[in-house]
N, C-alpha and C positions, 0 to 999 in steps of 0.2 A: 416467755421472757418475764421476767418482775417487773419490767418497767411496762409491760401490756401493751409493747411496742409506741408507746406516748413519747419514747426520747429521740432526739433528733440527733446530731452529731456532737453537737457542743454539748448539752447535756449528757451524755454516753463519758463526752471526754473529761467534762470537770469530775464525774461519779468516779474514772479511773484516777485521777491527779488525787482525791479522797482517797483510796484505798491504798495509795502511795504507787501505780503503775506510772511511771516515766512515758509517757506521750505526743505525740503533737495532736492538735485538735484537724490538720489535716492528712494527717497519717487515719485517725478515726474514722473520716468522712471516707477515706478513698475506699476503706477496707469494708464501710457499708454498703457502698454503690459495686463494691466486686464483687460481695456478696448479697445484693438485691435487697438490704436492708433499709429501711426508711420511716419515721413516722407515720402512723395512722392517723394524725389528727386533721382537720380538713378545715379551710378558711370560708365564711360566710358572714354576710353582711346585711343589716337593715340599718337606716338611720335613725338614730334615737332623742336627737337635737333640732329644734327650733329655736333658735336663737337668732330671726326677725320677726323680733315684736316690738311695740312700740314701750313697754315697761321698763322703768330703769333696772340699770345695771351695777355690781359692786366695783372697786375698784382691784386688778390683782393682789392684795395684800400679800398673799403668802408667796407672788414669784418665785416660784420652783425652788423657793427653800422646803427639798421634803426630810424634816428633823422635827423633832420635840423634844422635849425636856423629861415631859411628862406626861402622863396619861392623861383625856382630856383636855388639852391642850391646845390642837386642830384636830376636828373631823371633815373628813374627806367624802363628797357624797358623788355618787352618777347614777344611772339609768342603764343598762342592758338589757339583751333580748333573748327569750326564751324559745327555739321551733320545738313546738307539739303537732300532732297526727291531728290536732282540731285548730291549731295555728297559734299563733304570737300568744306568747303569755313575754309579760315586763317584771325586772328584778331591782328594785331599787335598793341600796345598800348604801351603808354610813360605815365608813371607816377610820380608825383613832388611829393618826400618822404614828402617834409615837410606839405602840403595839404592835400596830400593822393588823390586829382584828377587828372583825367586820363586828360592829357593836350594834347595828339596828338595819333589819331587813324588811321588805313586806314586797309581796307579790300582786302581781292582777292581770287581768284583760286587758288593759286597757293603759295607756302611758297618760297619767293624769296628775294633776297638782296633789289631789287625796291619795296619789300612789305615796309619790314622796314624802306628803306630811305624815304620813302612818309609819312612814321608815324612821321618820328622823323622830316624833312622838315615843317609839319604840326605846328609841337608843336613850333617848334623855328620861325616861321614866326607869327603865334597866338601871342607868349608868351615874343618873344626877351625877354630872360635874359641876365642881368646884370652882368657880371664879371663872370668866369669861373665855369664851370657846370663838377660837378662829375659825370659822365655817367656810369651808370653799367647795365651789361646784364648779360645773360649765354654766354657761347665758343662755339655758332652755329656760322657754317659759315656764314649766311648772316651776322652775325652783328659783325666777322675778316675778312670778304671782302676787302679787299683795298679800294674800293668806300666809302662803308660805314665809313671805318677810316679815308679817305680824308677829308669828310663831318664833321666829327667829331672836325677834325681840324680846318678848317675852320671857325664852328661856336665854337670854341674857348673853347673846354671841352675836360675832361680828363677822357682816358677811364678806367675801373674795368672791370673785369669781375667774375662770380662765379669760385671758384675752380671745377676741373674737377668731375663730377658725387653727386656736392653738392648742392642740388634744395633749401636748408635753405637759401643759400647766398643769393637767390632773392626772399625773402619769400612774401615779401609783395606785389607785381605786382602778382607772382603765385596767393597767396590767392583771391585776388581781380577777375582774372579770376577764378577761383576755385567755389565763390559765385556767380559769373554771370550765369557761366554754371548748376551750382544746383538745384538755383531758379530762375532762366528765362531757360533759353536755353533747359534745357533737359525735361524742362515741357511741351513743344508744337513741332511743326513738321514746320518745317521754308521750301520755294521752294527758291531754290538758282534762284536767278535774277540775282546777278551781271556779267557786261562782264570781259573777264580777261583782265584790265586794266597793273595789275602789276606781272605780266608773265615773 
């Protein structure tokens, strides 16, 4: 199949209402389950969030307004997780709401404040934005560090954070890893190479 069996029923059925087939989305579902059809992608979980620490915290600023105007405008950051055949590799990613591309990545061993600062370093030396940047994450310590708030300073942005235990506030950086991991990641068996750089 094209879709490498990665679609599930609702995506099956939007790709059909595109091509202009006249559908229901549960007409799609039944016709897969009669025919033994189903996504391969597979659900797994590690938690990637400490958010009881004693370090302060941002205020929500961007409350699920996910819009921008412009490019650099808000960047979106989080943490997800890697399974390798040698175990946990960590992916931290920044991503510009108004694009919706991921503008600064960096990997590692290890879920650390130097993971993130390398992500976000990345994006602001790539990207230099123009006039002050709405920064929102979640309330993990690496990213209420002191360092990381320094840096933030520095390059001249203001931080948000999600409310305590509400994954919606950063919905759009989640979802993005969410699809990465569904359809790439957890369909093959990756060997962890990298050295731990950011330990």
């Amino acid at each position: 199949m094209q879709s490498r069996r990665l679609y599930g029923s609702r995506k099956i059925y939007h790709s059909l209402i595109k091509q202009g087939i006249d559908v229901s989305e549960k007409t799609v579902a039944r016709i897969m389950k009669q025919l033994g059809l189903k996504s391969r992608t597979v659900k797994k979980y590690k938690a990637t969030t400490n958010s009881k620490h004693p370090m302060p915290v941002h205020e929500n600023h961007l409350s699920q307004q996910f819009s921008a105007e412009a490019p650099g405008e808000v960047w979106m950051t989080d943490i997800t997780y890697i399974p390798t055949d040698e175990g946990w590799l960590y992916l931290a990613s920044v991503m510009d709401l108004y694009t919706r591309q991921i503008v600064g990545f960096q990997m590692g061993s290890r879920m650390t404040k130097k993971l993130v600062l390398s992500s976000l370093e990345r994006a602001y030396q790539t990207h230099r934005p123009v006039g002050e940047v709405l920064h929102h994450s979640d309330r993990g310590s690496q990213y209420a560090a002191h360092e990381y708030q320094e840096k933030l300073a520095e390059y001249g942005m203001k931080g948000s954070m999600s409310r305590k235990g509400n994954c919606y506030d950063n919905a759009c950086i989640e979802s993005f890893h969410s699809i990465l991991k569904k359809e790439l990641v957890y369909l093959d068996t990756y060997v962890h190479t990298l050295p731990d750089l950011y330990g």
